[in-house]
N, C-alpha and C positions, 0 to 999 in steps of 0.2 A: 157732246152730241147735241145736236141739234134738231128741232120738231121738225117736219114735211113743212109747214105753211111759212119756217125761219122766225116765229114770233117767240117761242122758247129756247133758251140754252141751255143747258147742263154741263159742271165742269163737276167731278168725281172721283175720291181718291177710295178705294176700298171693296168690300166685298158685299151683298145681299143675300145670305144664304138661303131665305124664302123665296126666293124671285121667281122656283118654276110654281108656285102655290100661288103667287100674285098674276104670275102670269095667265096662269087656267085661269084665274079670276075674271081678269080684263078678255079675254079669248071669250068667257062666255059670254059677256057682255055686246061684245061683237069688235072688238078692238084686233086690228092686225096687227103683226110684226115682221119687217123684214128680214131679221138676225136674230140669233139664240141668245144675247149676251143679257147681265144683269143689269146692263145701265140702259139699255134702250127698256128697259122692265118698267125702272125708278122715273124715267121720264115718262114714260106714256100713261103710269101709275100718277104723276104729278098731274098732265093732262086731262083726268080723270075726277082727280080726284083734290088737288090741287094740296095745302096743310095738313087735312085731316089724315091724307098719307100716313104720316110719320109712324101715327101709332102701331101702322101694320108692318114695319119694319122691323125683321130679327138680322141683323151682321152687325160688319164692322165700316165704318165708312164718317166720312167728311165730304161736305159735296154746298153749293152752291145752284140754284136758277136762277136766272135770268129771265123776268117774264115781262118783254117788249108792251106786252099790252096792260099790263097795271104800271108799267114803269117801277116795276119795283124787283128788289133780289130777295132772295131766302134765302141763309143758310141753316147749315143743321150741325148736329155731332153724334154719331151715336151713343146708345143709350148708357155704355160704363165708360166710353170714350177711350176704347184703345187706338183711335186714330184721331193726332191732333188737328186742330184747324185758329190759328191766329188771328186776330183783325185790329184795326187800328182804325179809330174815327178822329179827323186832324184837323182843320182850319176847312171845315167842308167837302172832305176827300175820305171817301172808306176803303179800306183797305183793307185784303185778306189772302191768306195763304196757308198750306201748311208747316212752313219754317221762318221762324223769327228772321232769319239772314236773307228770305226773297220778301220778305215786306219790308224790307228797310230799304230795297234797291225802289220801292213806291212812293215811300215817305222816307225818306234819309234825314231829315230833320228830328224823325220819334227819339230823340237819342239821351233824354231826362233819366238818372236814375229813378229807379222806386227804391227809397229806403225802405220804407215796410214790407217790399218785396225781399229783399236782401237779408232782411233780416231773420225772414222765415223761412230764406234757406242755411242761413247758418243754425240757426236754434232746431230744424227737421232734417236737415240736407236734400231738402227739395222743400217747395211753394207749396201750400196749402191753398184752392183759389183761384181763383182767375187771375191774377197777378202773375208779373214777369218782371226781368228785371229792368224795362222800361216803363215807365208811368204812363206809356201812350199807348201801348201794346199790351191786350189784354188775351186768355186764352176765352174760347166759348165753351162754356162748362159741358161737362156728357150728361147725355138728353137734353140738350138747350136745341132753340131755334130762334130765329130773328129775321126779322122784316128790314131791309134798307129800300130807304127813298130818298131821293135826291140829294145822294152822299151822306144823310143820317141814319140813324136807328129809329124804326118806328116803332118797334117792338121788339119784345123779346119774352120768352115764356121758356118751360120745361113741359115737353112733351114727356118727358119719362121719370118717372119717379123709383126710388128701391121700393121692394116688396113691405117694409115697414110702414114706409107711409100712406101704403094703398090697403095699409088692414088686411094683409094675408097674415093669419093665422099659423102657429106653427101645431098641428092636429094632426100626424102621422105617427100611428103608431111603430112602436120596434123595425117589424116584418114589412110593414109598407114603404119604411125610410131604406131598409137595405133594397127592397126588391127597383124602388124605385131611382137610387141613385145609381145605378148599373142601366136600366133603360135608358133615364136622364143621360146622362154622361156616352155610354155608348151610342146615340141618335147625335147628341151634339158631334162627335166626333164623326161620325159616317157625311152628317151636314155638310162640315167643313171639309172633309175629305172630298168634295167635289172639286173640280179643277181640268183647262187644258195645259196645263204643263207638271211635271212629275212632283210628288211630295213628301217632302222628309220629315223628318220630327227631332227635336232638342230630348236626349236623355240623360239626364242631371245621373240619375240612379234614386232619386227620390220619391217618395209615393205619388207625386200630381203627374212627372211624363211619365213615368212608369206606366200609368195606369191609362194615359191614353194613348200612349205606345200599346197595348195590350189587344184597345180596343181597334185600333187602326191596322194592327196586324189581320185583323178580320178582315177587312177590307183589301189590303193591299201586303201579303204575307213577305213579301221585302223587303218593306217600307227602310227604307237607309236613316240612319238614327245618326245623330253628333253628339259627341260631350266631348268637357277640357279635360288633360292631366294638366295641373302648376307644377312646375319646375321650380326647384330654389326653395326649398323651404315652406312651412308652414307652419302658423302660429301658435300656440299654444289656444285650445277652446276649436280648432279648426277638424274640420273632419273628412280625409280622403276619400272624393264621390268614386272615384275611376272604379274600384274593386264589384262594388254594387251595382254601376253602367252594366258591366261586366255580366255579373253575375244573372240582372235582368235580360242582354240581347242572349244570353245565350241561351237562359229559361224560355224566350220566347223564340229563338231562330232566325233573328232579324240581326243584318248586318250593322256594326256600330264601327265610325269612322272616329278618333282619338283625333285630338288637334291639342298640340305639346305648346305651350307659353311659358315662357319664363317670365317671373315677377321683376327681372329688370325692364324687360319689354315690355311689358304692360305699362311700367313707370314715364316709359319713353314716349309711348301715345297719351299720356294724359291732357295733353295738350292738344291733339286731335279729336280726344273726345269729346272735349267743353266744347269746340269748333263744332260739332257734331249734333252734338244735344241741342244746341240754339238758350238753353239754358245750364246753371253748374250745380249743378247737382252733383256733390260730392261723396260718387260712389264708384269704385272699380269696376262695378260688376256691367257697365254696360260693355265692356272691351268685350268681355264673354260672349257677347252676344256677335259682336260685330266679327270677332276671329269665327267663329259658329257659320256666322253666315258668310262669311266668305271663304270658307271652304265647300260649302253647301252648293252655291253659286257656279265654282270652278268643276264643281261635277252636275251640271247642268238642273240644279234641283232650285226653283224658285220660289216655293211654298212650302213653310215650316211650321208645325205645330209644334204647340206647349204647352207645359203644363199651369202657368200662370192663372192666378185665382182659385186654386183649387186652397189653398191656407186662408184666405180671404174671405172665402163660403164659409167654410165647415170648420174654422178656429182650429189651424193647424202655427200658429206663434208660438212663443216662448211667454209673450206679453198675456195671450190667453189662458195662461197656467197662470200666471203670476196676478192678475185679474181673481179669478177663481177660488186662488189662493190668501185673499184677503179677510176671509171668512177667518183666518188665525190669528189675524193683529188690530184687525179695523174696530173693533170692540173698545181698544184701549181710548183713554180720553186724551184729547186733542192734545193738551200737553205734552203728553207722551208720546205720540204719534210725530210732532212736530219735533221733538228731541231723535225720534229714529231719522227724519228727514235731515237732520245737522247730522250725526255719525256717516248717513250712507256718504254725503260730502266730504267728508273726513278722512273713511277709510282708505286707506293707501291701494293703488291701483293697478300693481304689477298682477296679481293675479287674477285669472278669466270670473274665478267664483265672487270676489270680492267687486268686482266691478259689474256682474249682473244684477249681485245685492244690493248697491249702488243703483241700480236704475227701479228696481223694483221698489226702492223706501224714499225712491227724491220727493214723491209727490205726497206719501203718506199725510203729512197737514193739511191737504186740499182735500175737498169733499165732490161730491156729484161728477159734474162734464169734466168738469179743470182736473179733475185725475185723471179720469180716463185719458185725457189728451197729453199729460205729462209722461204716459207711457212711450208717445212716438217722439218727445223729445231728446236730441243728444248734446246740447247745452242748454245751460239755464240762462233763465234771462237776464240776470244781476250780472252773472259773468260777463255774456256779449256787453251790456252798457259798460262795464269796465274797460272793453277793447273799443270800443267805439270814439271818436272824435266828439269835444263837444257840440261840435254844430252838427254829427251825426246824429245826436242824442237829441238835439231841439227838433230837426226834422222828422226824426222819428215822432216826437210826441209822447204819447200816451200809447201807442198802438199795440197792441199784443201782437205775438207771433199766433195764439192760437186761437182768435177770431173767428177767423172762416167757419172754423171746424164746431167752434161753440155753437156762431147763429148757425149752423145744419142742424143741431142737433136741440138746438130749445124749442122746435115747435111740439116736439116727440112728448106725448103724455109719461108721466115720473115713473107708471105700469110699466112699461120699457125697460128692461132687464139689461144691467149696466153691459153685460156681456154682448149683446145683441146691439146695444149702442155702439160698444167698441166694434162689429162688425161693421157698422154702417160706417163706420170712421176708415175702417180699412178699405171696403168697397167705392166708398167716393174719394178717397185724398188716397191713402197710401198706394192704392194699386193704379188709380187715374193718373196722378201728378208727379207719380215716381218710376212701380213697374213697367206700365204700362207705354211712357213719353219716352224712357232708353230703349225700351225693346223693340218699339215703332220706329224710331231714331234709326237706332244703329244696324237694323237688318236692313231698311231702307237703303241705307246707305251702300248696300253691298247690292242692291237690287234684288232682292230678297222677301216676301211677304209672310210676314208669324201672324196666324190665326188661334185663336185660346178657347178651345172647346168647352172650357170648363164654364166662362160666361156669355154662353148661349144662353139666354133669354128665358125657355123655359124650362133650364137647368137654375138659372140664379132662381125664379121664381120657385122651385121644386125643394132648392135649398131652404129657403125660408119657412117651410110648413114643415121643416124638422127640428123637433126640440134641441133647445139646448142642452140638455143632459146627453143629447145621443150625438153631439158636437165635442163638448170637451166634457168628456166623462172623469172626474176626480185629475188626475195629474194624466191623461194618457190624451193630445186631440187629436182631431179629426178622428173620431173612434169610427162613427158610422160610415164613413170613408172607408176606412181599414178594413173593418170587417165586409164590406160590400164587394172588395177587391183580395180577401182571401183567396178564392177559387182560381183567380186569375196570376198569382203574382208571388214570389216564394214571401214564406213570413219572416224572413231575415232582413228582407228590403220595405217589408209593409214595415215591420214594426224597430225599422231602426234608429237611432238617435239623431233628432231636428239638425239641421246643416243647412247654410246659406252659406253662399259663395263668398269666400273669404281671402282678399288678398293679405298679405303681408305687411298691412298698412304702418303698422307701428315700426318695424324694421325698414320701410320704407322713408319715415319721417327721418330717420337718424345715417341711413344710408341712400339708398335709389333716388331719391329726389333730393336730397339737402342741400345741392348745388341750385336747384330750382326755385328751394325755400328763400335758401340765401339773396339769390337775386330779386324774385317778384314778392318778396317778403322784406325786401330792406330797408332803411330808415327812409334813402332818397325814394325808393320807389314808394311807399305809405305814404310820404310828405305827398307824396306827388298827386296820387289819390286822392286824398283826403276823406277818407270812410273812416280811418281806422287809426288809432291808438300808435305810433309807433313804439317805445316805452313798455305798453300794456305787452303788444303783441310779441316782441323780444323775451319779455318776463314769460311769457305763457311757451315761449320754445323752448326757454332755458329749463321749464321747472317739468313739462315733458321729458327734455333730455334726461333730465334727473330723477325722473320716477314720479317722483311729486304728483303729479297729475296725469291723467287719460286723457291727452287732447289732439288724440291721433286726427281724428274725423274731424275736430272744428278747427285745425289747420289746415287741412284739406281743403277745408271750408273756403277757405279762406284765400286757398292759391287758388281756385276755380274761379272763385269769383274775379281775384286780379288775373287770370288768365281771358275771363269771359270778357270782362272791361277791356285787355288792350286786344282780344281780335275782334269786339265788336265797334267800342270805341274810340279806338285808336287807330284806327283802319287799318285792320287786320297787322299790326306791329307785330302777335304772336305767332300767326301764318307765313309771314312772308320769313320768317328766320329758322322756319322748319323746312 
């Protein structure tokens, strides 16, 4: 969109779901408008108002000006950044988009790996960071903005900060945490519920859509609901959502549409997925998203809410219990603490129980941040340098995989309660660089828009002034979640056992894909590469196959990335042969 006088542009991917409140704003002022929409809002709001904008902005969105008369661009991210936005600064030339794959047709030269990129997504299975796996291709972090002039950066800052670092207080009593998360969450959802084309919702069967499926049924008592049934098998630790889907549209009288996948088809798009994501993130679950939405789609429904961030707020992980749960061993002296970190390594990995004990005792010798962040790891970093190339290993340096996430978290005074730390860790990296980049991704891709009531602005901010105790109460979280959503929701579905979406990965590794492994995992193909170990990486298939080790997910790792290499770098060699 463009100003009346042609001296501003606006290019805008996303939503503003204050815009008719910005709007009266500017109306009083004396500002007209020709159309109802929210970008002629953002623009006339910029005309007005010019940076300082930003602050007043509650949605989701990525957006760029163009302002002829400073000769200069902004752009922006919103503030948790569920809508990505790319840029590349090159030999004098800026560049930006929202997918890795339309800025390389600007700079096709950006094409330098980032080994420190790469390497933190094999040790997280996604990037922690502004990093990508170009060294010239960075992301703009959520709530960031930036000034370009004459092809450079002139600046760059954060308009938005989490509620921790702006000194919100958690001071809500019992009664005002439940009264208020039912307001909170019920407004964020009616918010979003705005729209000209019809709107559906994602029902996992789990507390986060459930509950704004609940609230959206207020609004719109038909609202057409999706979730998966997997076909084929399911792993052991895995937990059938279909029954509880179930059980919720019918407690609430909303229509629920089943979309049937089998785990070989899944197997078979993972390759269109890496294609897809613009980065590889080595996880199944954005398929979910994309079969979701393209059923969604076929029945003319373009706008999907979800429950996404609702474990992110209110310490609904496994990691949050196990956090919590240190108050039983963290006492013991280092020695010993460092000795339960060698056993967790040790113990044999066929079973679900023995392998979460595993992740809960890797980090027990580390103290402070470095534990907290060894929670989101799913390999260690000794491992990766053994699969790595030596010149992989010189390029790398010294770099840790879990930098980013340290400097976010060292300016935070030591009063910072490690639990609340691990929140901030989930809200900036895990839900930004991981939920957040698939779920945008692959609706997108289906033409498609997911909006996530749960981090509306003055719902993240409402979470923060409730205690932790009323968060993860002894082994039970999101308690106050729970109990806010009793009235509304059967208690067999508030209070049933934690479930993420779980392919069959490890039967995958030794069947569905191991024709796949075999080729873009092979000696010539790794020679060819030069990332990685070939030796190393063979002994880590063989000793999976064998039990020996859990290294479902960092072989995955592993083929995503030689996946993402030859259709990004290869020019599209993995595309053109699907």
């Amino acid at each position: 969109m463009v100003s009346a006088d042609r001296t501003v542009a606006l290019v805008f991917n996303g939503e503003i779901y204050n815009f008719r409140e910005l709007r009266a704003d500017l109306e009083a002022q004396g500002v007209s408008f020709q159309g109802h929409s929210d970008t002629e809002v953002l623009l006339k709001l910029y005309l007005a108002e010019g940076e300082a904008m930003l602050s007043r902005l509650n949605g989701i969105f990525a957006f760029a000006v163009w302002d002829s008369r400073q000769q200069a661009l902004l752009i922006s991210r919103d503030a948790v950044g569920v809508k990505p936005i790319y840029y590349a600064a090159l030999n004098g030339c800026f560049a930006f988009a929202s997918e890795i794959k339309a800025l390389l047709q600007l700079v096709p030269e950006a094409r330098e790996l980032d080994v420190a990129a790469l390497h933190r997504y094999l040790s997280f299975l996604w990037c922690p960071g502004e990093g990508t796996p170009l060294k010239a291709v960075r992301k703009l972090l959520p709530g960031e903005a930036m000034v370009v002039r004459a092809g450079r950066i002139e600046r760059r800052w954060l308009w938005y900060q989490l509620p921790a670092f702006r000194g919100i207080a958690a001071d809500l009593d019992k009664k005002a945490a439940l009264v208020g998360t039912v307001f909170h969450l019920r407004q964020a959802v009616q918010r979003q519920m705005v729209a000209d084309v019809p709107v559906g919702a994602f029902l996992s069967g789990g507390l986060d859509s459930s509950a704004v499926v609940a609230f959206a049924r207020e609004q719109k008592p038909d609202i057409h609901c999706f979730t998966i049934e997997a076909v084929g098998g399911q792993e052991e630790g895995q937990i059938d959502d279909l029954p509880y889907a179930r059980k919720v549209a019918q407690h609430l009288g909303v229509p629920l549409e089943v979309v049937q996948i089998d785990a070989g088809r899944m197997a078979d798009d993972l390759v269109r997925m890496v294609a897809q994501l613009d980065e590889p993130l080595a996880d199944p679950a954005p398929l979910n998203v994309l079969y979701i939405s393209q059923l969604a789609r076929d029945q003319g429904i373009k706008v999907l809410l979800s429950g996404a961030g609702g474990d992110d707020l209110f310490a609904g992980y496994r990691r949050h219990w196990a956090l919590q749960a240190e108050s039983y061993w963290r006492w013991l002296p280092h020695d010993l603490r460092r000795r339960l970190a060698q056993v967790s390594v040790q113990t044999k990995p066929r079973r679900v129980w023995a392998r979460r004990l595993g992740k809960i005792f890797n980090g027990a010798a580390l103290v402070g941040d470095e534990r907290l962040v060894e929670y989101f790891r799913w390999a260690r970093e000794a491992d990766l340098m053994a699969l790595y190339t030596p010149e992989t290993r010189r390029t790398l340096g010294g770099e840790l995989a879990a930098t980013p996430m340290l400097d976010f978290l060292d300016p935070l005074p030591d009063s910072v309660a490690p639990l609340e730390r691990m929140l901030m860790l989930e809200q900036r990296f895990f839900l930004t660089d991981h939920n957040l980049i698939y779920t945008d991704k692959m609706s997108m891709a289906a033409g498609v828009e997911v909006r996530v009531p749960f981090l509306d602005l003055d719902l993240v901010d409402f979470a923060a002034r409730i205690p932790l105790g009323l968060k993860q109460r002894g082994s039970e979280g999101k308690w106050v979640l729970k109990k806010a959503m009793e009235p509304y929701l059967p208690h067999e579905v508030i209070y049933r056992p934690k479930s993420g979406f779980g392919a069959p990965l490890r039967r995958w590794m030794r069947h569905d894909l191991r024709q796949l492994l075999g080729d873009l995992l092979s000696v010539n193909s790794l020679n060819r590469r030069g990332l990685f170990d070939p030796a190393a990486v063979q002994q880590l298939i063989a000793a999976n196959d064998a039990g020996k080790v859990d290294a479902s997910y960092t072989l995955l790792s592993l083929l995503c990335i030689e996946i993402w290499c030859r259709t990004y770098l290869d020019r599209n060699e993995m595309l053109g042969k699907e």
